[in-house]
N, C-alpha and C positions, 0 to 999 in steps of 0.2 A: 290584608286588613290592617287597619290602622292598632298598633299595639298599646294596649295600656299598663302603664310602670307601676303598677298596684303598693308594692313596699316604697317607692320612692313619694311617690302620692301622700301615702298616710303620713310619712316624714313631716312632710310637708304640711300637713293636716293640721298635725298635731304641734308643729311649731307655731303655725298662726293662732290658733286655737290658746298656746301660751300668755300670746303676747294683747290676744284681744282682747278688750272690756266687756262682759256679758251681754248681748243682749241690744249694743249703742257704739255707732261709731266714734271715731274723734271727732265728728262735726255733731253729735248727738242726736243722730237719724237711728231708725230701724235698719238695719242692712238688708238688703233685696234679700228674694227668692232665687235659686237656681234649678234650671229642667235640665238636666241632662239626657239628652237622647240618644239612642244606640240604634242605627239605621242599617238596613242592609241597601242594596242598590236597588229602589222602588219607588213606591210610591213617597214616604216619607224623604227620599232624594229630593222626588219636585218638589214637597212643600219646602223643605230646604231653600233648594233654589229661587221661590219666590216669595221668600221674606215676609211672608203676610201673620205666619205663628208668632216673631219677633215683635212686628210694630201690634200687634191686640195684646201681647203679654206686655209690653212694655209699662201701660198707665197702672197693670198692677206691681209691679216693680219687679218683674219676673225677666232673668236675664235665659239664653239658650245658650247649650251648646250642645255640637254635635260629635258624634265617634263611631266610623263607621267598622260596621261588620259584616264579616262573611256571609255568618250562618247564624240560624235562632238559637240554636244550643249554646254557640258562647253567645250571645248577646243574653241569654238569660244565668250565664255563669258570672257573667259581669253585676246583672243584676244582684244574684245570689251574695257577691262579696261587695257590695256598695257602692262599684262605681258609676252604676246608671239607675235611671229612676221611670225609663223609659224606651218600648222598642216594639216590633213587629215582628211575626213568627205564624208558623203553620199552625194546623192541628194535635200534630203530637210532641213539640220539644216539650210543651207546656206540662203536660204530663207526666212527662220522664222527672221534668226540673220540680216538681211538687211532690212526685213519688223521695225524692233526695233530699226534701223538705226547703227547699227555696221558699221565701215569704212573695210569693206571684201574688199579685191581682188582675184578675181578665179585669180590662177598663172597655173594652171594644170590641167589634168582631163585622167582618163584613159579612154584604150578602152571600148563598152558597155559590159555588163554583165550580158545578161537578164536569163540565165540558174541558175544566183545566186539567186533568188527570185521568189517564186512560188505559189500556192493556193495546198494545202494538205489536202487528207479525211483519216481518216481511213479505211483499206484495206477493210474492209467487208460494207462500205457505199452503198447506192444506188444511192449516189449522182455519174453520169458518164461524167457529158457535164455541162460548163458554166452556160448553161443556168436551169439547176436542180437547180442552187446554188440562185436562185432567194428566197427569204423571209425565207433562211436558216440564223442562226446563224453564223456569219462570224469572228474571230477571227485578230486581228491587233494591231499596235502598230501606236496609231491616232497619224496625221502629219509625218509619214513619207515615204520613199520610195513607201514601199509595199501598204501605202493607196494608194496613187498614181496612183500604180499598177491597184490594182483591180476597181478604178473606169474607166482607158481605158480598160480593159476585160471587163467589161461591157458593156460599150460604142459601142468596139468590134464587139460584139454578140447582140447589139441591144435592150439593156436591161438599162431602166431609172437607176440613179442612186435610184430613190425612192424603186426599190427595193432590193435595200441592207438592210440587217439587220447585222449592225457591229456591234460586240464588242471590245470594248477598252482594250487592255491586253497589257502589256509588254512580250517579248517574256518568262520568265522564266513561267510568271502566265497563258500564253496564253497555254502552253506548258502541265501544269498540268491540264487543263480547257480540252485540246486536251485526253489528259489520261484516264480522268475519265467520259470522253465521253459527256459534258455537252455544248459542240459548237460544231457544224458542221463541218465546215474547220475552216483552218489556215492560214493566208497570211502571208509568212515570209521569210527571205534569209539566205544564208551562215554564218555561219557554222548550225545555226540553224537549217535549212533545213535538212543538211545536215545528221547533228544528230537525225532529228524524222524520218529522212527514215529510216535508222542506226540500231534505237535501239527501234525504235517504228512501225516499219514498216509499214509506212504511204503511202499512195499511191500518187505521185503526179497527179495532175489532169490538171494543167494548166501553165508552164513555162511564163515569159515576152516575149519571143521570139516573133517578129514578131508585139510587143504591147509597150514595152517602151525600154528604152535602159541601164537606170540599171547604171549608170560611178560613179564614185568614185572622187574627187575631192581634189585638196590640194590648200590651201587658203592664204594670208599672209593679211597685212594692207595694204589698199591703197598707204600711206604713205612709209613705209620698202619697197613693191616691187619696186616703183617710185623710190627711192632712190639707191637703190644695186639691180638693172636688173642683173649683174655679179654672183652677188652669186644667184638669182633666178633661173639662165640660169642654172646653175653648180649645182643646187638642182634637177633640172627637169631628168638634165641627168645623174648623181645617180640613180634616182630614177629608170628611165626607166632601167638602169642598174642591176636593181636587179630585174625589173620585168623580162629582156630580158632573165636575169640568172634562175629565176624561172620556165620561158617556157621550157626549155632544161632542166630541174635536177627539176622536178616535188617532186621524192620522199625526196631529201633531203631537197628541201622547205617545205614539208608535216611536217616533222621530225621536221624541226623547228619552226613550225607555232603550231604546237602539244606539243611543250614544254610549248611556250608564252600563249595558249588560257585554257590550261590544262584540253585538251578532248581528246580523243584516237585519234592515230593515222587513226585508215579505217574513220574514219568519216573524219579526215581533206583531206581523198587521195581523197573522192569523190568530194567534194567541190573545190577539186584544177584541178581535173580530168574534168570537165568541166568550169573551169575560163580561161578566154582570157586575154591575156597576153600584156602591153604596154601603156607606157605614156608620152605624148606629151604636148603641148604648148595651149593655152587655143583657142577658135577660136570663131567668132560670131555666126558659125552653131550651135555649143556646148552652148554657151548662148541661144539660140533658144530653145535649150531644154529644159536649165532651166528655158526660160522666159513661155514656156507650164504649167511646173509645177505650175509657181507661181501664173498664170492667173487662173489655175485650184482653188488651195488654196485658192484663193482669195474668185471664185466663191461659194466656199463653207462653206466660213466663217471664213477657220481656219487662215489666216492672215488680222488682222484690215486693210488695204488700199492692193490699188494695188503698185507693185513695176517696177521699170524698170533697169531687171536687167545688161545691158550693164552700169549700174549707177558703178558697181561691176568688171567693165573691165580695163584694162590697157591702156594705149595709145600705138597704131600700131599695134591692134592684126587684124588678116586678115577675 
């Protein structure tokens, strides 16, 4: 990931900041706007790549830049200490980073995605139905989505959370724990998924369908969104623009998304082959969802207080 010098940065901040005239340059203009964006390898890649966010911000005086990251949790850590105004992230970093009191704004959120995250055996398991998976070895990545996940499949089917037997694994280590046959299933999403079907020939056993909704979510500061709604508005619809683009030209988004992630192609076709397409404006049903999650988290320990995530909303969303 691309590192940011955070104390060298405000040095620097703070020197121009000295030396400026309030307000007016030396030629006695308004000084532009700046977006900074914090990307992981996705969809916000392509709009990168195809320049089209730059030349519509441009007649507002709005310059881009980009800095890309891993993972949602630091791109929303970055948020938290000022050096981005902008980024993309799952269901729950958002949560954790609001429970910590980050100034989050949900700006966006896509359609659900529940065929992206799933519960996987190995093909020759005897595990066949939810409910076999009772005081088996369960494999996740704690705090996030796919926890989520699996404790409404359980729910579901009727089944205490007590009997879960999780393991804590990051996908890489959950992945070789899946290999060497020492956990049961797997709770995990795209491309991941996508890839132990692939290449490991994993049997799925139980999609989110019908059990969570799975959305994706783009974020800014309370502060930056409240201030430039213009370039929010004109972020959103990019964005949805390359999902819209995506829907219709599946294989050449595959093609691209298989450069940025650098995994084979059949694996990114199946993961895009069942992704739903479209992004919209943030809504209070869509907080609903998230406010489910956080109330869950809560209940379970993994966030110290409860939170109220409309705290995380914009003023006039419907």
């Amino acid at each position: 990931m691309t590192e940011i010098a955070l104390p060298r940065r405000r040095l620097l901040q703070g020197a121009a900041a000295a030396i400026a005239l309030p307000a007016i340059t030396a030629f006695g203009q308004t000084p532009g706007r700046q977006l900074r964006i914090g990307n992981q390898k996705g969809y916000l890649s392509v709009l990168k790549g195809r320049g089209t966010l730059e030349k519509r911000l441009a007649p507002l005086g709005v310059s881009v830049k980009w800095t890309e990251f891993t993972a949602g949790p630091v791109q929303l850590e970055a948020l938290n200490v000022g050096s981005i105004d902008f980024g993309d992230v799952g269901e729950a970093p958002p949560i954790f980073a609001q429970a910590a009191g980050a100034p989050l704004a949900y700006v966006a959120a896509t359609v659900p995605r529940p065929q992206a995250e799933a519960v996987i055996v190995p093909k020759a398991s005897t595990i066949q139905s939810v409910k076999d998976l009772k005081g088996k070895k369960i494999a996740l990545n704690k705090g996030s989505n796919v926890h989520y996940f699996i404790v409404k499949l359980f729910e579901k089917h009727g089944l205490p959370y007590s009997d879960l037997n999780l393991v804590y694994l990051p996908p890489a280590d959950a992945r070789a724990a899946f290999e060497k046959g020492s956990i049961d299933a797997w709770v995990i999403w795209d491309p991941f998924l996508a890839a132990a079907q692939t290449s490991l020939d994993a049997r799925l056993l139980a999609d989110a369908t019908g059990v969570v909704g799975n959305r994706a979510y783009y974020f800014s500061s309370l502060d930056y969104a409240g201030k430039n709604t213009d370039v929010t508005k004109i972020l959103v619809e990019e964005i949805n623009a390359i999902d819209q683009w995506g829907a219709a030209n599946k294989g050449e988004l595959a093609t691209e998304l298989a450069a940025l992630w650098g995994i084979p192609k059949p694996v990114v076709d199946v993961s895009i082959g069942r992704s739903n397409f479209g992004t919209g404006p943030i809504t209070k049903a869509i907080l609903g969802e998230q406010q489910r999650i956080a109330d869950t988290f809560f209940e379970l320990k993994l966030i110290p207080k409860k939170i109220n995530v409309l705290e995380a909303a914009l003023a006039g969303i419907a």
